[in-house]
N, CA, C and O atoms as a GROMACS GRO file, in nm:
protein
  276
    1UNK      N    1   7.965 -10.490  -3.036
    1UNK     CA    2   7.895 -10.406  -2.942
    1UNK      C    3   7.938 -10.261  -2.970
    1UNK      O    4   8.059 -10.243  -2.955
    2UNK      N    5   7.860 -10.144  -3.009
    2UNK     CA    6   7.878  -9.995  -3.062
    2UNK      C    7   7.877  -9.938  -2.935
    2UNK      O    8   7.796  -9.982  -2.853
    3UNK      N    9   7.960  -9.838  -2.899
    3UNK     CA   10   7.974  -9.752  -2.809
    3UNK      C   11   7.892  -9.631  -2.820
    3UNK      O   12   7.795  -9.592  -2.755
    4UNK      N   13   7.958  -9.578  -2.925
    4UNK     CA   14   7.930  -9.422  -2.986
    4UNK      C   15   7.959  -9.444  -3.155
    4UNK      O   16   8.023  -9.523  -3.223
    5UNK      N   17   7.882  -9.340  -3.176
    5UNK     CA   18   7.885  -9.327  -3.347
    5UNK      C   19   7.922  -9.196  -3.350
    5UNK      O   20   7.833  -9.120  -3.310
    6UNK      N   21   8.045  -9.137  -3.391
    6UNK     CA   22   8.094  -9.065  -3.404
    6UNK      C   23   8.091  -8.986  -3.541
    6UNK      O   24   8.201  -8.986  -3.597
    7UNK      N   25   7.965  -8.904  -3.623
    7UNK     CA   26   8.037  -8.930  -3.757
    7UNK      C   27   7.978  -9.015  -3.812
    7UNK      O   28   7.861  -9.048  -3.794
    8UNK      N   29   8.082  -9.074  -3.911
    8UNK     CA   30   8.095  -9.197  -3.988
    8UNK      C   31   8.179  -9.299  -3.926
    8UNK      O   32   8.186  -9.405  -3.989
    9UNK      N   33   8.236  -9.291  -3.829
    9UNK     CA   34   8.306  -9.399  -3.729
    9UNK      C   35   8.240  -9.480  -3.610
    9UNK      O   36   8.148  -9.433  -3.543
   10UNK      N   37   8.289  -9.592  -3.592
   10UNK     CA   38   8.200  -9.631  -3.522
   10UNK      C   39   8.284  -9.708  -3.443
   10UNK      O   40   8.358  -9.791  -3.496
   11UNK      N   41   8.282  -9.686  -3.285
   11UNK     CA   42   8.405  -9.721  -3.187
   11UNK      C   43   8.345  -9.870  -3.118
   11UNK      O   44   8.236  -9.856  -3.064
   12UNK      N   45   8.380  -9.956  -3.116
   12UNK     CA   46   8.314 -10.093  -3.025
   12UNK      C   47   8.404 -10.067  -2.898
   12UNK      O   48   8.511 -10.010  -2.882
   13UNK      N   49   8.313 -10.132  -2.815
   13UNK     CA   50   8.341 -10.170  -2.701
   13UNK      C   51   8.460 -10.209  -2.652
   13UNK      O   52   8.519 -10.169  -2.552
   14UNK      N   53   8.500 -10.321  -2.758
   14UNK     CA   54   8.625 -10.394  -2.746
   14UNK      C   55   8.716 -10.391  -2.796
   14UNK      O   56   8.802 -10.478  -2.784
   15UNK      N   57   8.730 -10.249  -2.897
   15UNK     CA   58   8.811 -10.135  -2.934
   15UNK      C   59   8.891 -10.033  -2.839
   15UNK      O   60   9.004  -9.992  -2.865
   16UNK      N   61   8.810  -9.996  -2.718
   16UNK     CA   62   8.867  -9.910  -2.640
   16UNK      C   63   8.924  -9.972  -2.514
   16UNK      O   64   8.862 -10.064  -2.462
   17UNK      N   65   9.033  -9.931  -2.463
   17UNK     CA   66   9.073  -9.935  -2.314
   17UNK      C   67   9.023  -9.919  -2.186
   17UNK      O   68   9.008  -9.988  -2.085
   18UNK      N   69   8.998  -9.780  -2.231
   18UNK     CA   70   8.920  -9.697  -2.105
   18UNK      C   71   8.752  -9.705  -2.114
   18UNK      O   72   8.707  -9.649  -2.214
   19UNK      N   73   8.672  -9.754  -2.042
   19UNK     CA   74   8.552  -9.761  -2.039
   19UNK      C   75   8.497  -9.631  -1.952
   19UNK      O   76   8.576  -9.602  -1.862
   20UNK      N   77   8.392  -9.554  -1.958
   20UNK     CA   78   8.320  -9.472  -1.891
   20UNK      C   79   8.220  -9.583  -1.777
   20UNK      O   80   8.194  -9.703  -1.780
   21UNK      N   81   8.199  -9.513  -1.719
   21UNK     CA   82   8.088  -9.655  -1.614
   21UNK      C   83   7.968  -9.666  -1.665
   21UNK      O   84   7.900  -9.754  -1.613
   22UNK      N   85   7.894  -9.573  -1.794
   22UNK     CA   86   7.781  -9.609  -1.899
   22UNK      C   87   7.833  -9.708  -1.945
   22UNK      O   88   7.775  -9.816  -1.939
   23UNK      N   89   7.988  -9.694  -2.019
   23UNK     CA   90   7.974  -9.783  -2.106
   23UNK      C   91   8.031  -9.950  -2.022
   23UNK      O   92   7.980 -10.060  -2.041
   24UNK      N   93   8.122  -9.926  -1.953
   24UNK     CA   94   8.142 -10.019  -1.834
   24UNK      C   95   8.001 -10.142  -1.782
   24UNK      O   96   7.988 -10.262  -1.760
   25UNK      N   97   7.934 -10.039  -1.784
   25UNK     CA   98   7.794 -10.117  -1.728
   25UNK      C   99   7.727 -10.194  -1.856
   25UNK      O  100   7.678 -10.307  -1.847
   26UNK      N  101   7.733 -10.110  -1.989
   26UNK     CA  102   7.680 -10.188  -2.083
   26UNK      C  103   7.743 -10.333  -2.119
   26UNK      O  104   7.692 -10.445  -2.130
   27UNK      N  105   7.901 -10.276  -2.136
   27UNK     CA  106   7.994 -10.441  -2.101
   27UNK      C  107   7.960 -10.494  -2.049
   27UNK      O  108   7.894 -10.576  -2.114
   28UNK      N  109   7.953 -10.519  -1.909
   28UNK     CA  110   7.927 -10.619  -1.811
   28UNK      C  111   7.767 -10.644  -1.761
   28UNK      O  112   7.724 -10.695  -1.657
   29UNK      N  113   7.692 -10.582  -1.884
   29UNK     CA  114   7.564 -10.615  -1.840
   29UNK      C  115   7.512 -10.627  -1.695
   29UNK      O  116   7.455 -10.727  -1.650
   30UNK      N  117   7.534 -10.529  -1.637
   30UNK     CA  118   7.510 -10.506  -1.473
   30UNK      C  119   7.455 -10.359  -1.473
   30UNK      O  120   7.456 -10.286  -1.572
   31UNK      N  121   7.417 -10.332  -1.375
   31UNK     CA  122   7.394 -10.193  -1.310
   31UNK      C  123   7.466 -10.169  -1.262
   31UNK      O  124   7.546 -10.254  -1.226
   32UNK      N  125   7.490  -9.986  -1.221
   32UNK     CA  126   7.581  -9.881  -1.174
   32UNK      C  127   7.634  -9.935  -1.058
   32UNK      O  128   7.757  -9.948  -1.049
   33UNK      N  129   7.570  -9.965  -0.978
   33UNK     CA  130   7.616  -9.982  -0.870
   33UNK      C  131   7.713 -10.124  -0.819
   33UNK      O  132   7.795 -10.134  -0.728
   34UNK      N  133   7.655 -10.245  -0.942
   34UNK     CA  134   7.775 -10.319  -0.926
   34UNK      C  135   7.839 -10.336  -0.956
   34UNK      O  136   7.925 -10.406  -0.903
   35UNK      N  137   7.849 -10.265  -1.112
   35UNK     CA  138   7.958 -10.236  -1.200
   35UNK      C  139   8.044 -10.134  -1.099
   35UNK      O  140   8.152 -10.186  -1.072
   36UNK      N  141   8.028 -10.020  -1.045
   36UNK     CA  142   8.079  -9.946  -0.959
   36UNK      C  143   8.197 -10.030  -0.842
   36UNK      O  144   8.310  -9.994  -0.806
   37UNK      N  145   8.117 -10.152  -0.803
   37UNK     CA  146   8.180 -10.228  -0.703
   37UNK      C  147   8.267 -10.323  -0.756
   37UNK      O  148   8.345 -10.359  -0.668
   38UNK      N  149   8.287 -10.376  -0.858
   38UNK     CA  150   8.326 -10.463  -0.965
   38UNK      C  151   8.469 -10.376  -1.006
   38UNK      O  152   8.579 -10.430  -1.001
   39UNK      N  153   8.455 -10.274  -1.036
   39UNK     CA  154   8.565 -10.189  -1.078
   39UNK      C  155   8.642 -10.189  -0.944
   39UNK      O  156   8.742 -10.261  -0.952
   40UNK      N  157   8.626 -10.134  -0.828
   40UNK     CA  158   8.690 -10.116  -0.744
   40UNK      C  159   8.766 -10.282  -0.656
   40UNK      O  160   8.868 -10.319  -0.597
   41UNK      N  161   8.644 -10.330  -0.697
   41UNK     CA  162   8.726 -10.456  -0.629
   41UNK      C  163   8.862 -10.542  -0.729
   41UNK      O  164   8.960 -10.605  -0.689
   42UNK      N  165   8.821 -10.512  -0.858
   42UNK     CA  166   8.945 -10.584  -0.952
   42UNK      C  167   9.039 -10.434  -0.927
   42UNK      O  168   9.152 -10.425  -0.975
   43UNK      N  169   9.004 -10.373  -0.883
   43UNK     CA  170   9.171 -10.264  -0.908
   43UNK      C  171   9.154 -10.207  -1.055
   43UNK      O  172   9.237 -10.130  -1.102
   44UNK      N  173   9.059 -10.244  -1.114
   44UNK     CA  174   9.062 -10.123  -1.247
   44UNK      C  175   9.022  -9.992  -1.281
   44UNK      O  176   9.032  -9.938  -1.391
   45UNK      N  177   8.964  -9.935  -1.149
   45UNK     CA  178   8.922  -9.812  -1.149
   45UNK      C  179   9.043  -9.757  -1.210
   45UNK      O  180   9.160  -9.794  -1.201
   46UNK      N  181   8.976  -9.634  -1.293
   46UNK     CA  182   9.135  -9.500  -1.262
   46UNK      C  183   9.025  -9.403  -1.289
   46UNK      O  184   8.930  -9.398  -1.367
   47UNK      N  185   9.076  -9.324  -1.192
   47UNK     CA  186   9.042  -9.140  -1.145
   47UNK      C  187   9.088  -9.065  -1.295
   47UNK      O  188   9.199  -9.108  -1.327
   48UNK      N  189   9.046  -8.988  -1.373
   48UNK     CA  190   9.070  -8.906  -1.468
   48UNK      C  191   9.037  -8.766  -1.398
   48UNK      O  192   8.940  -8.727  -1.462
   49UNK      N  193   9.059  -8.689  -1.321
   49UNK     CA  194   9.032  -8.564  -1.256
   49UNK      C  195   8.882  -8.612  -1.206
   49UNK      O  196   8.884  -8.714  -1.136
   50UNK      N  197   8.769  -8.562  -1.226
   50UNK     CA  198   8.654  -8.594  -1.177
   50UNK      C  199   8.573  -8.738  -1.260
   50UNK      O  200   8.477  -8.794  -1.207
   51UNK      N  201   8.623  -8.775  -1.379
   51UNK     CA  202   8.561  -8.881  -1.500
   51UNK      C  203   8.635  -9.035  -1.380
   51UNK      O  204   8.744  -9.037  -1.322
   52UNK      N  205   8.553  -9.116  -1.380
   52UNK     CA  206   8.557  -9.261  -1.362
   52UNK      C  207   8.592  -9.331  -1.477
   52UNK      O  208   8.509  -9.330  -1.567
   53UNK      N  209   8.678  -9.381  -1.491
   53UNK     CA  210   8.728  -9.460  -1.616
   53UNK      C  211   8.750  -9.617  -1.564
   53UNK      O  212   8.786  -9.648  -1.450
   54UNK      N  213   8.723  -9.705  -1.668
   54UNK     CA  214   8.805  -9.841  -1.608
   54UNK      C  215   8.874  -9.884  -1.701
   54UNK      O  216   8.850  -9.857  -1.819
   55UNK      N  217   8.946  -9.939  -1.671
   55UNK     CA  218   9.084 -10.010  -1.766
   55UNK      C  219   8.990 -10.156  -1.789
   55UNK      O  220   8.950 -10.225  -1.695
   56UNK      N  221   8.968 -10.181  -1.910
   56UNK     CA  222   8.829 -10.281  -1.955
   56UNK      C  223   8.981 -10.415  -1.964
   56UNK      O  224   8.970 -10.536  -1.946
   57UNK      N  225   9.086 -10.353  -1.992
   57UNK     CA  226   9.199 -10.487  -2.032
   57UNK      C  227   9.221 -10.543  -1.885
   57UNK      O  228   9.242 -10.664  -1.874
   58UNK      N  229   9.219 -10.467  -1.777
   58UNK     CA  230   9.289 -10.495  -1.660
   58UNK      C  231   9.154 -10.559  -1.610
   58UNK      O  232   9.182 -10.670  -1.564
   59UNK      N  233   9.007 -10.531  -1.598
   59UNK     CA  234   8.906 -10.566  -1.562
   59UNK      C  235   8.885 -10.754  -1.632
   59UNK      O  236   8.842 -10.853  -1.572
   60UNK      N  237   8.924 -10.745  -1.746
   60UNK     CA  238   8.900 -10.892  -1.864
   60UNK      C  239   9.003 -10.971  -1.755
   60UNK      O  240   8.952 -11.056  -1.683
   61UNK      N  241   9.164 -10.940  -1.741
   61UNK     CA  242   9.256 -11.027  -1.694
   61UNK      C  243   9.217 -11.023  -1.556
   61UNK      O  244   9.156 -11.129  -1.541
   62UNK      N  245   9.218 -10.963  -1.450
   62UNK     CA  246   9.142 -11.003  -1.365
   62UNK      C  247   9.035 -11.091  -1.304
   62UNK      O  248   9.042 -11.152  -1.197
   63UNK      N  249   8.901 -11.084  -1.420
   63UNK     CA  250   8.762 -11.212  -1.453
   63UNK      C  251   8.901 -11.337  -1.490
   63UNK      O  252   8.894 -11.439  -1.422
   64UNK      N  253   8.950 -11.333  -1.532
   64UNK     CA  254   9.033 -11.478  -1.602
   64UNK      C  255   9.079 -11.485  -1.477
   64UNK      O  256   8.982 -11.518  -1.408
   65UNK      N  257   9.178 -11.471  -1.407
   65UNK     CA  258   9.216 -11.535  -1.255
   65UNK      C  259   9.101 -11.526  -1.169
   65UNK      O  260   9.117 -11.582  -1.060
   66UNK      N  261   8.956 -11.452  -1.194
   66UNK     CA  262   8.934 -11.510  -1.075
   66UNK      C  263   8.776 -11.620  -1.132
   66UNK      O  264   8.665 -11.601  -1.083
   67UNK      N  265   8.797 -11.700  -1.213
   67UNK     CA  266   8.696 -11.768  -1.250
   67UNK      C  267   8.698 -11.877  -1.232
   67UNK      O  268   8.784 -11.951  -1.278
   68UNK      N  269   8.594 -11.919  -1.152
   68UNK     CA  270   8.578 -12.062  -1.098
   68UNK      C  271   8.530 -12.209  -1.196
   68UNK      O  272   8.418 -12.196  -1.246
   69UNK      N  273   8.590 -12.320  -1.222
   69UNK     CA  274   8.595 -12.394  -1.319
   69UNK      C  275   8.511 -12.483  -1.256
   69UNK      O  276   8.478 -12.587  -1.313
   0.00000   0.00000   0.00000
């Protein structure tokens, strides 16, 4: 999954830590608004001054404890 093409580089999804909530939303194949709610309820939001970031590692381990078998 390509994020950004930087260049001649090319960053995946599952390359980076920090997700933007564009790219957040493209991960989790959802819209803003529940990706928005999704972040806040696993605790992976983080505040960057005004930028929304999510911790995509803390968001993955989180889905693993809370997935119903």
């Amino acid at each position: 999954m390509v994020a950004r093409d930087r260049g001649n580089v090319v960053i995946s999804l599952s390359d980076k830590r920090l997700l933007s909530m564009d790219e957040f939303a493209i991960y989790t194949s959802m819209g803003a608004n529940k990706t928005r709610e999704l972040a806040e309820l696993s605790g992976s939001l983080f505040r960057a001054g005004r930028r929304l970031l999510v911790d995509r590692a803390k968001f993955d381990r989180w889905c693993d404890a809370n997935t119903e078998c």
